[in-house]
DOSETI-567366 format. One record per residue (C-alpha): x, y, z; residue in one letter. Coordinates in steps of 0.5 Angstrom, whole numbers, plus 500, padded with zeros to 3 digits. Layout:
// DOSETI-567366
+-----+-----+-----+------+
!  c1 !  c2 !  c3 ! type !
+-----+-----+-----+------+
!   X !   Y !   Z !    A !
...
+-----+-----+-----+------+
// end
This chain:
// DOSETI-567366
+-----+-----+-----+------+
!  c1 !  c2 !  c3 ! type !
+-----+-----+-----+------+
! 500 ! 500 ! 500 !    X !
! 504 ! 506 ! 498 !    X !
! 499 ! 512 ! 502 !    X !
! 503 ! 518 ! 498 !    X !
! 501 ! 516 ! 491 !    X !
! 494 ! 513 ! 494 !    X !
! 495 ! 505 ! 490 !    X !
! 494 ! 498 ! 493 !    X !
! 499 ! 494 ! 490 !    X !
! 500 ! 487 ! 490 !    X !
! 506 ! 483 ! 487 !    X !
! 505 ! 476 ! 483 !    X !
! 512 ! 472 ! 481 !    X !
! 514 ! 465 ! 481 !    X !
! 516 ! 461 ! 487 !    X !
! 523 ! 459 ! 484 !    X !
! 528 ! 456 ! 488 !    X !
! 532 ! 461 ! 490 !    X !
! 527 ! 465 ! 493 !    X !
! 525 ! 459 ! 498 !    X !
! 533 ! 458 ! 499 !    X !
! 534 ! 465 ! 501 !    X !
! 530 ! 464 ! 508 !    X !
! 524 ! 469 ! 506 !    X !
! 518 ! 468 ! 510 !    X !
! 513 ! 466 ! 506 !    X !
! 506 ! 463 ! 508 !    X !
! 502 ! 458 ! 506 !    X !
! 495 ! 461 ! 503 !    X !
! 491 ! 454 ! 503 !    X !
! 489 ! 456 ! 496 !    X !
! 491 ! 451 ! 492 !    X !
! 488 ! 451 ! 484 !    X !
! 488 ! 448 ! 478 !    X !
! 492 ! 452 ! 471 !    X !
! 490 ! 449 ! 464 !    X !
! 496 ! 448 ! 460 !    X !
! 495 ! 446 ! 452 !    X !
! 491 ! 439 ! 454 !    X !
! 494 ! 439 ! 461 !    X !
! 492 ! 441 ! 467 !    X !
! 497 ! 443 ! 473 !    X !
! 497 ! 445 ! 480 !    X !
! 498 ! 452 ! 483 !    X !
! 500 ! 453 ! 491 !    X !
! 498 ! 460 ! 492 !    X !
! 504 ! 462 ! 498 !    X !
! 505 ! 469 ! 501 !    X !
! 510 ! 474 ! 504 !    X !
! 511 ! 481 ! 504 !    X !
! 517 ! 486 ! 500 !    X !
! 523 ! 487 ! 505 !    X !
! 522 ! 493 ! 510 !    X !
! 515 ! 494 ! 508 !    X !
! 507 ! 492 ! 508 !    X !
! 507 ! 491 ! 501 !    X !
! 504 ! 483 ! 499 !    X !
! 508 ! 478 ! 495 !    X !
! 505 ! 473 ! 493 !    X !
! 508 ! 466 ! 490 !    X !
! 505 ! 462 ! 485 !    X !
! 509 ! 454 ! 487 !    X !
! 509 ! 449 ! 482 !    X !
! 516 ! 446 ! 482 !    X !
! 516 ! 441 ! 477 !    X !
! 517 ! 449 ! 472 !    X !
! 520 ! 453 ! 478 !    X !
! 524 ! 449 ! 482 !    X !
! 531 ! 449 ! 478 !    X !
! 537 ! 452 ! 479 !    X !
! 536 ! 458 ! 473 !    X !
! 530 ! 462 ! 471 !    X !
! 530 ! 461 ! 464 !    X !
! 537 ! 458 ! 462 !    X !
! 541 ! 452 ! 465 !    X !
! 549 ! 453 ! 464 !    X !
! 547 ! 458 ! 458 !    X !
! 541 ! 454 ! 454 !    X !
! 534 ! 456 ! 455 !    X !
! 529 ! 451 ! 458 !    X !
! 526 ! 447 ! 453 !    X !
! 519 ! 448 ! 456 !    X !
! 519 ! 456 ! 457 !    X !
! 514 ! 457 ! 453 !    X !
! 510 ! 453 ! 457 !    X !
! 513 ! 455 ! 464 !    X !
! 511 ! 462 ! 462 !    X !
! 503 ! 460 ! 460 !    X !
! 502 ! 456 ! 466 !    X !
! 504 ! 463 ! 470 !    X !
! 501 ! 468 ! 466 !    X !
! 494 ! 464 ! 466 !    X !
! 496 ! 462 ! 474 !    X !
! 497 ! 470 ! 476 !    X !
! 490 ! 471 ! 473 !    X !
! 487 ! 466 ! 476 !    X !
! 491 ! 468 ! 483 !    X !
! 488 ! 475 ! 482 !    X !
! 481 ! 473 ! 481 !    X !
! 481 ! 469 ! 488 !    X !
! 485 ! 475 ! 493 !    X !
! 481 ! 481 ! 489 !    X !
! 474 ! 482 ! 489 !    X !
! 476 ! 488 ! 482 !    X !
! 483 ! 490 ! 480 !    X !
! 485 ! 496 ! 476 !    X !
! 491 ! 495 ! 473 !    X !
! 495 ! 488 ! 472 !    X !
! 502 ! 491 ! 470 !    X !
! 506 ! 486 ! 466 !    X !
! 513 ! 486 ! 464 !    X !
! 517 ! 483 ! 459 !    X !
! 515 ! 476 ! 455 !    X !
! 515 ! 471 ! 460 !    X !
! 508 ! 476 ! 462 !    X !
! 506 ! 478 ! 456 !    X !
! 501 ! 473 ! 454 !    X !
! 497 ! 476 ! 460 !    X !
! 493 ! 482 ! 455 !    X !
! 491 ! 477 ! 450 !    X !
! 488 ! 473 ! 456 !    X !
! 485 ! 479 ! 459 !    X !
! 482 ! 481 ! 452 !    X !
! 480 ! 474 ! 451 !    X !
! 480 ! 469 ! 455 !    X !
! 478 ! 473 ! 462 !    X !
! 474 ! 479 ! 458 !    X !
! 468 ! 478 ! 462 !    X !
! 471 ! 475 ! 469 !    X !
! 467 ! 480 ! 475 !    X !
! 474 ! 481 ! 477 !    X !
! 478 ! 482 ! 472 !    X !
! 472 ! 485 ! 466 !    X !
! 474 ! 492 ! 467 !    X !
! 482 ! 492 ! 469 !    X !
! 486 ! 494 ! 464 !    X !
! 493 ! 492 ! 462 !    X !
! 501 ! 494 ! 462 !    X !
! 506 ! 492 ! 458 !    X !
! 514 ! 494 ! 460 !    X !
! 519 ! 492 ! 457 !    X !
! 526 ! 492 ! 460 !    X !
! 531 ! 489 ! 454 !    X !
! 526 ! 488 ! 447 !    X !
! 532 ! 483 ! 446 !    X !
! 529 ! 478 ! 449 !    X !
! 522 ! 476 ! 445 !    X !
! 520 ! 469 ! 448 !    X !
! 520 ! 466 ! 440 !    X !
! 516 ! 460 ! 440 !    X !
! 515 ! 454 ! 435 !    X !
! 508 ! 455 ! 432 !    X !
! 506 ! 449 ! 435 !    X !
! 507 ! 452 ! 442 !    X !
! 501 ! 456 ! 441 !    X !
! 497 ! 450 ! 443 !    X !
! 500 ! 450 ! 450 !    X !
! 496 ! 458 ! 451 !    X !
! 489 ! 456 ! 450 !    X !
! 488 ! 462 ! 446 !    X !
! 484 ! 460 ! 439 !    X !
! 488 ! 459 ! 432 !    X !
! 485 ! 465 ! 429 !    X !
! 490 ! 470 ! 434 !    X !
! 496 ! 467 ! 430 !    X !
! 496 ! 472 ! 425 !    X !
! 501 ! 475 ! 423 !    X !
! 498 ! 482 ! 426 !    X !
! 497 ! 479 ! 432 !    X !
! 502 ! 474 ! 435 !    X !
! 505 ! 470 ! 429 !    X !
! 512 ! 473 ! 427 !    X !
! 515 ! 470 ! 422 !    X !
! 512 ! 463 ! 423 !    X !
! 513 ! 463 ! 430 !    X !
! 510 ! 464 ! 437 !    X !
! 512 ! 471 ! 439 !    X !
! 509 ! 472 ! 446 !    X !
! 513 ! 479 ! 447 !    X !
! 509 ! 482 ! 440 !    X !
! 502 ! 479 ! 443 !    X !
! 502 ! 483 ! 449 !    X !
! 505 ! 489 ! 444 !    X !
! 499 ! 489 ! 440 !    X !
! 495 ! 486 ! 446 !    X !
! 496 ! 491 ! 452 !    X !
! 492 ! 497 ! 454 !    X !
! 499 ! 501 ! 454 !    X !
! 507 ! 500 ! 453 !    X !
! 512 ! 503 ! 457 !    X !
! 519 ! 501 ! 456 !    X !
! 524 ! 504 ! 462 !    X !
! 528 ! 510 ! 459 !    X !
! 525 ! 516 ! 454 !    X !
! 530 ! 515 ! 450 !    X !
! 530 ! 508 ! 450 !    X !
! 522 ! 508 ! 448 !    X !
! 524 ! 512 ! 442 !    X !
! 529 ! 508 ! 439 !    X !
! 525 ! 502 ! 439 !    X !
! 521 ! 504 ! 434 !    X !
! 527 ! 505 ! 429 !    X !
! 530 ! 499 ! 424 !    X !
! 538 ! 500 ! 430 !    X !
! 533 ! 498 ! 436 !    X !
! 527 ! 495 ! 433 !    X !
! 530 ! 487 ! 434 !    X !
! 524 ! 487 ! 428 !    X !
! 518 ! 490 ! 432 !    X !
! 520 ! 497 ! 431 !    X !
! 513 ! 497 ! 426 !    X !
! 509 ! 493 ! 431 !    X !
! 511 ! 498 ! 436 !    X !
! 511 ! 504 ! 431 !    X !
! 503 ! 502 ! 431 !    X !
! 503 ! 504 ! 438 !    X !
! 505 ! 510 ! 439 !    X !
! 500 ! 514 ! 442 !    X !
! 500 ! 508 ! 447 !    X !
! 507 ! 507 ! 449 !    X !
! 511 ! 511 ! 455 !    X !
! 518 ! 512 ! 457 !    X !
! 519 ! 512 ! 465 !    X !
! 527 ! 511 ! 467 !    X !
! 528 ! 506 ! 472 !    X !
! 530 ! 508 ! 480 !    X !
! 535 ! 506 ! 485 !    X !
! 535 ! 505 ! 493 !    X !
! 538 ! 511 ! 497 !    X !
! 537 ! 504 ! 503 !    X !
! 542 ! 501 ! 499 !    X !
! 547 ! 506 ! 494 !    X !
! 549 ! 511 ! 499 !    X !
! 555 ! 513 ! 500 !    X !
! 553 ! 516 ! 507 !    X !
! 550 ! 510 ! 510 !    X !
! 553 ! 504 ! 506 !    X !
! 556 ! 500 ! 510 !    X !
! 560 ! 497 ! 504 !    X !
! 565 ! 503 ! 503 !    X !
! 572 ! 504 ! 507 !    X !
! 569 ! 511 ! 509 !    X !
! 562 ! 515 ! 509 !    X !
! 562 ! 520 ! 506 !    X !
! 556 ! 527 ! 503 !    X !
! 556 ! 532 ! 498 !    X !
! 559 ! 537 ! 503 !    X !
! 564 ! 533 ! 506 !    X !
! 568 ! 528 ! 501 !    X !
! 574 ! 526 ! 505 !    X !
! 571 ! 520 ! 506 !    X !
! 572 ! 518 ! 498 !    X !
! 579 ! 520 ! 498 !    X !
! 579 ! 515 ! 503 !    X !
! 575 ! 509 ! 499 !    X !
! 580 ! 511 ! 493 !    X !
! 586 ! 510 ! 497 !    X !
! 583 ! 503 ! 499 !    X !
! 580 ! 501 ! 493 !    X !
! 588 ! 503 ! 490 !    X !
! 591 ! 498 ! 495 !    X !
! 586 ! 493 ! 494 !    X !
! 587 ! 492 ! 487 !    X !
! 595 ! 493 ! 488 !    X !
! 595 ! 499 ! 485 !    X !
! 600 ! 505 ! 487 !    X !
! 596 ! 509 ! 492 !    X !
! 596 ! 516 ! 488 !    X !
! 590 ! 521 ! 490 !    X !
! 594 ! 525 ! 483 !    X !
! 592 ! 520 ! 478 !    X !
! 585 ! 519 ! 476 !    X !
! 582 ! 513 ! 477 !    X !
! 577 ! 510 ! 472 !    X !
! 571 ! 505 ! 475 !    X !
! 568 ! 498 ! 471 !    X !
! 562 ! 494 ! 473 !    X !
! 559 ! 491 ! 468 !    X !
! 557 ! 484 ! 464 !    X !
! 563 ! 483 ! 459 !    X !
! 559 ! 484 ! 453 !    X !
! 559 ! 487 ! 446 !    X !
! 552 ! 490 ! 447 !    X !
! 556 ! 494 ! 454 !    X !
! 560 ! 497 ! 448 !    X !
! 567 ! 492 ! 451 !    X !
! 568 ! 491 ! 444 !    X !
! 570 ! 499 ! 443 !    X !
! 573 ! 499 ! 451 !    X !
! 578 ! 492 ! 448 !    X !
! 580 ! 496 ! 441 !    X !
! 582 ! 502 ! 446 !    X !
! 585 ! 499 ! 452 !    X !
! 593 ! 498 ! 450 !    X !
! 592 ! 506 ! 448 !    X !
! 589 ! 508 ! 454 !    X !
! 594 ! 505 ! 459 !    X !
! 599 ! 510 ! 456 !    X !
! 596 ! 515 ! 459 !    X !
! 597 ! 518 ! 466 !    X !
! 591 ! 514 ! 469 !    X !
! 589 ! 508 ! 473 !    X !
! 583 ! 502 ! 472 !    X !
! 579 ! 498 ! 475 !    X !
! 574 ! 492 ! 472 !    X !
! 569 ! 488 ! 475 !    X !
! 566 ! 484 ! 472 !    X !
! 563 ! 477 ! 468 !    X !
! 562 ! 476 ! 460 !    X !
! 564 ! 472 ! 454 !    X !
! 570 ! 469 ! 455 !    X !
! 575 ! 473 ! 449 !    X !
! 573 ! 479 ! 453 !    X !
! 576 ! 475 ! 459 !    X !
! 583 ! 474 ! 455 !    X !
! 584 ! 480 ! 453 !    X !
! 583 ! 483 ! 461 !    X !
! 587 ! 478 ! 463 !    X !
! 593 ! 480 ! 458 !    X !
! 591 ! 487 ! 461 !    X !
! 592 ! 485 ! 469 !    X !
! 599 ! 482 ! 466 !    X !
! 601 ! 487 ! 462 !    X !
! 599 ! 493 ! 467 !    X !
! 600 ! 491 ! 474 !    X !
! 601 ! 498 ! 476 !    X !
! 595 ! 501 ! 472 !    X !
! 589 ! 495 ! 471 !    X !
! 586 ! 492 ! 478 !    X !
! 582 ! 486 ! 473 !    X !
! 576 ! 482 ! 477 !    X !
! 573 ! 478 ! 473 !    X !
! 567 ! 475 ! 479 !    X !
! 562 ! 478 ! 481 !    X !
! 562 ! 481 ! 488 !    X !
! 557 ! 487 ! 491 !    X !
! 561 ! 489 ! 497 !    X !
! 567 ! 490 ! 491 !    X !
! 561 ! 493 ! 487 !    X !
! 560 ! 498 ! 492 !    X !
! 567 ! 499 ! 493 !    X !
! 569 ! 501 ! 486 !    X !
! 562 ! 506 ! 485 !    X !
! 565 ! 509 ! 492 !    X !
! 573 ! 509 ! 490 !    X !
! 573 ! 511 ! 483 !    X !
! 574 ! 518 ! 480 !    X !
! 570 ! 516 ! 474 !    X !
! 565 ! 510 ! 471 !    X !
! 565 ! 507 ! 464 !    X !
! 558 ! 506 ! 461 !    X !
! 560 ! 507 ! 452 !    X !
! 553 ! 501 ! 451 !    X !
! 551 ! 499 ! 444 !    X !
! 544 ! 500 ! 447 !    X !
! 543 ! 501 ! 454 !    X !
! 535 ! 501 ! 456 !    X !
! 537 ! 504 ! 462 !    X !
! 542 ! 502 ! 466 !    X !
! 543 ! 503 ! 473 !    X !
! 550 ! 504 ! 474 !    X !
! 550 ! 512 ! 472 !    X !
! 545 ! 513 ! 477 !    X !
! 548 ! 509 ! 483 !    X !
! 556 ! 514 ! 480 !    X !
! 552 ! 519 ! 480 !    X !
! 550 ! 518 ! 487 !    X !
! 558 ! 517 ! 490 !    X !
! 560 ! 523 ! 486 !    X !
! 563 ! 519 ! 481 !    X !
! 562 ! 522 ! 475 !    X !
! 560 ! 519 ! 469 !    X !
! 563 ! 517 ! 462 !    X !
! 558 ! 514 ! 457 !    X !
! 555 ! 513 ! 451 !    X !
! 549 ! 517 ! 450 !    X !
! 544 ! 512 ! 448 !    X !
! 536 ! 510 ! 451 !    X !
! 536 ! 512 ! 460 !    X !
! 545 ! 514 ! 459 !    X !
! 542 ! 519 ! 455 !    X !
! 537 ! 521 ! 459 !    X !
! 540 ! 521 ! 466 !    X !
! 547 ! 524 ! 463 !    X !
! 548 ! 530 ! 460 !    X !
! 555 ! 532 ! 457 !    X !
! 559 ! 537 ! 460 !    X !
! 562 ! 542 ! 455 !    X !
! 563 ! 549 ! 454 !    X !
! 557 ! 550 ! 451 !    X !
! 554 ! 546 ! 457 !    X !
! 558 ! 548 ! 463 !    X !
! 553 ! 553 ! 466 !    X !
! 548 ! 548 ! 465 !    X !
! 545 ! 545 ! 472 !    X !
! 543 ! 538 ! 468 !    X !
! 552 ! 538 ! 465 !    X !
! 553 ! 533 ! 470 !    X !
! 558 ! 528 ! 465 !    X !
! 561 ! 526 ! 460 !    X !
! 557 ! 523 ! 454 !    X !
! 558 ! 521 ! 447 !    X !
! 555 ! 519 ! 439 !    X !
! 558 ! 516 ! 435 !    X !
! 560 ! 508 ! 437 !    X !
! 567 ! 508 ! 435 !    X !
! 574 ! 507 ! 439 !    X !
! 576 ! 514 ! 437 !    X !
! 570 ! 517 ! 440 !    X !
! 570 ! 513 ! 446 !    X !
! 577 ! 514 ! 447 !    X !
! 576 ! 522 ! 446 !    X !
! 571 ! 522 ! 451 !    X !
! 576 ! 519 ! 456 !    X !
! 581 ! 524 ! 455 !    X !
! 577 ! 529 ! 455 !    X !
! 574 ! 527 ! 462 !    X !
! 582 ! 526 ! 464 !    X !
! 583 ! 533 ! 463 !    X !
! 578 ! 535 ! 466 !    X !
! 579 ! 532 ! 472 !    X !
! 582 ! 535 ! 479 !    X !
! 580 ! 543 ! 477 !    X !
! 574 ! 546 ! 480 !    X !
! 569 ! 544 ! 474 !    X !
! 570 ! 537 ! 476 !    X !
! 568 ! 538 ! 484 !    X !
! 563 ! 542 ! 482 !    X !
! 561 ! 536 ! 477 !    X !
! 562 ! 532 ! 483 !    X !
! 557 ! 535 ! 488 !    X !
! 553 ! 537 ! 482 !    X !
! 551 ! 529 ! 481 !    X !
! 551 ! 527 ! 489 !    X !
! 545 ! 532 ! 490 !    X !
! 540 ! 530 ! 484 !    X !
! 535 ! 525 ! 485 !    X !
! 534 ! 518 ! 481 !    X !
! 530 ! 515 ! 486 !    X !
! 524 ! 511 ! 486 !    X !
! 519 ! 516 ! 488 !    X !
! 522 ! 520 ! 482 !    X !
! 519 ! 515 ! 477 !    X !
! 512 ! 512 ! 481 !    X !
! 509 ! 518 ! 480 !    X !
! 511 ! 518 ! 473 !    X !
! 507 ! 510 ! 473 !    X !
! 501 ! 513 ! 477 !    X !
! 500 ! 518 ! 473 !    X !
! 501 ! 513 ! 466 !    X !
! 496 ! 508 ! 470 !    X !
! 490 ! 514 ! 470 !    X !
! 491 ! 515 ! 463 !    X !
! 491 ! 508 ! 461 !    X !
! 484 ! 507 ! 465 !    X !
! 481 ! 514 ! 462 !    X !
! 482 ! 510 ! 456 !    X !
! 482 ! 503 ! 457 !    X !
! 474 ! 503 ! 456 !    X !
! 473 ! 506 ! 449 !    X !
! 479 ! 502 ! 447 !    X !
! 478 ! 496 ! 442 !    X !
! 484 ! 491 ! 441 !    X !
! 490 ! 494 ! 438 !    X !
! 490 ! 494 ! 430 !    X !
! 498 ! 492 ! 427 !    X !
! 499 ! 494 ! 420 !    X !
! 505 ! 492 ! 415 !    X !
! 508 ! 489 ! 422 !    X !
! 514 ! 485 ! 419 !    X !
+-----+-----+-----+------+
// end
């Protein structure tokens, strides 16, 4: 219940197994119901808990022959082979679920393709449920990449009439595409950055729906992610070395010099050290960051990595731990308190993405007054404003940012933000990002108030039409 934006919100996920192996407190229900699956039928266990630190119910749907298993959606790399049918079995659960604990509901918000099938069923299958009849439907889309592409036979496990498979609705290409159904299905669309909303709908971003989504425009929202002051706050993170405000950055001098001895690197408070924490991927633009990274060590600066990815990636920094043991701290594992530690004891941030829908590492830098170096695409470009002569009066210059997607170009930027480093612009930079606020209440009354406008038109509105959608 958040009383400040006047919402009742519930919760619905699966009971994987990672959730029961990390000891939450979670309840039985008693309400034990049966799912359809294709010709099939499997039984749900309805479970119940509450989100850390507050009154907001969690419910779990149980069904361990599909959750209990050691990944979510892949086992040492390969998806299941079941997906599909592991994500109708919890979309047609979730409603199912919704209609005992809720007498009405006003909006289902679904996100990404393992809930996409939801507003088809709200549209067809459920229309005229008591609970459910007048709700509307939305979509987020986190990474359009990943789509939930089926076999054609695989449309039998939905439950849903042969006739939705068409190529306006949820064929794409001869296969079952569940993210394109809840597209052309859901009530309204929202994707996590305005940037990234509007890149969607280009041929560059698409990943092939860019027309699908191009027909739902006036439906479609761009809302960047929040972070967790609780969590990412260099004043009370218990992570960091030392805390550190705004006001009183001595502590961050201290958290560099630890992070320096740390990954055994000269204790210089002098020479700029430049922070990494990501997955080690072409899209996180580390195939830019390898081209330049023999060039960069020439300069007069430090860098620490941290990170997990494709094992070239892994080669190539492994030769840059050897070959520079003075300049590069590489860490090639994942460690949040090392994670912390790096977003408090860095200088600056690398972020140079092919294609970012929001990203949340700028955020948390900007945060830690560590100030940022990114590519200016989806929620960078929304986040981070570039600092040059043109901007440096500006309040919102709060980084160094980007175009074009070369080495040159991320190199250039690199440099320019060495320059800049220890003069009066780089505190006031600083600081500048420190005070800003990327928080969750930024972004909920951004969701109220698409949630109102999605409900003003979800009565008058017919199921969306798709042209020309391939």
């Amino acid at each position: 219940l958040h009383d400040d934006l006047d919402c009742q919100v519930a919760v619905i996920m699966p009971y994987y197994r990672m959730v029961r192996e990390k000891g939450f407190d979670v309840a039985a229900t008693g309400d034990v119901f049966d799912v359809p699956v294709g010709h099939i039928t499997k039984q749900a266990t309805l479970l119940k808990s509450h989100l850390p630190d507050s009154e907001t119910p969690i419910y779990f749907i149980q069904q361990d022959s599909y959750f209990d298993r050691e990944g979510l959606y892949t086992n040492d790399g390969a998806d299941f082979k079941d997906n599909c049918e592991r994500f109708v079995f919890f979309s047609r659960a979730v409603l199912e679920a919704a209609r005992r604990i809720f007498d009405t509901v006003d909006i289902v918000h679904c996100n990404d393709w393992q809930t996409a099938l939801i507003p088809a069923y709200m549209r067809t299958l459920y229309a005229d449920d008591p609970a459910l009849k007048g709700a509307a439907s939305v979509l987020s889309i986190h990474n359009l990449a990943y789509q939930g592409m089926f076999w054609h036979w695989d449309m039998r496990l939905t439950g849903l009439d042969w006739s939705l498979f068409n190529w306006q609705q949820m064929e794409y290409f001869g296969k079952l595409n569940v993210l394109k159904s809840g597209i052309v299905f859901a009530d309204s669309i929202s994707t996590v950055s305005k940037r990234y909303a509007q890149e969607i709908q280009t041929p560059e971003y698409g990943v092939g729906l860019e027309r699908v989504i191009q027909t739902r425009t006036d439906d479609l929202y761009g809302i960047i992610n929040g972070i967790d002051y609780a969590v990412w706050n260099p004043e009370i993170d218990d992570h960091i070395p030392a805390k550190f405000t705004a006001d009183d950055l001595e502590g961050k001098a201290v958290c560099k010099r630890e992070l320096q001895k740390q990954n055994n690197l000269p204790q210089r408070p002098g020479v700029p050290l430049i922070g990494a924490i990501s997955r080690l991927d072409k899209q996180k633009g580390f195939d830019l960051l390898a081209d330049i990274v023999d060039d960069l060590m020439q300069d007069d600066i430090q860098f620490v990595l941290l990170g997990t990815g494709a094992p070239k990636y892994h080669k190539i920094f492994e030769h840059v731990a050897a070959a520079y043991p003075e300049k590069a701290g590489i860490n090639l594992t994942f460690n949040n308190a090392l994670a912390h530690q790096i977003e408090a004891g860095a200088d600056m941030f690398l972020m140079p993405s092919r294609y970012e829908p929001c990203g949340l590492n700028q955020m948390y830098s900007l945060k830690y007054g560590t100030v940022l170096v990114v590519r200016a695409t989806g929620g960078l470009a929304d986040t981070i404003t570039d600092f040059n002569k043109e901007t440096k009066q500006d309040e919102t210059a709060n980084g160094f940012a980007f175009d074009e997607y070369t080495p040159r170009a991320l190199l250039d930027t690199i440099r320019r933000a060495v320059k800049t480093f220890g003069t009066a612009d780089w505190h006031t930079l600083m600081k500048r990002g420190m005070r800003q606020d990327w928080s969750w209440t930024r972004s909920a009354g951004e969701y109220v108030e698409m949630y109102r406008q999605t409900l003003a038109r979800a009565e008058k509105q017919q199921p969306a039409e798709v042209h020309n959608a391939r």
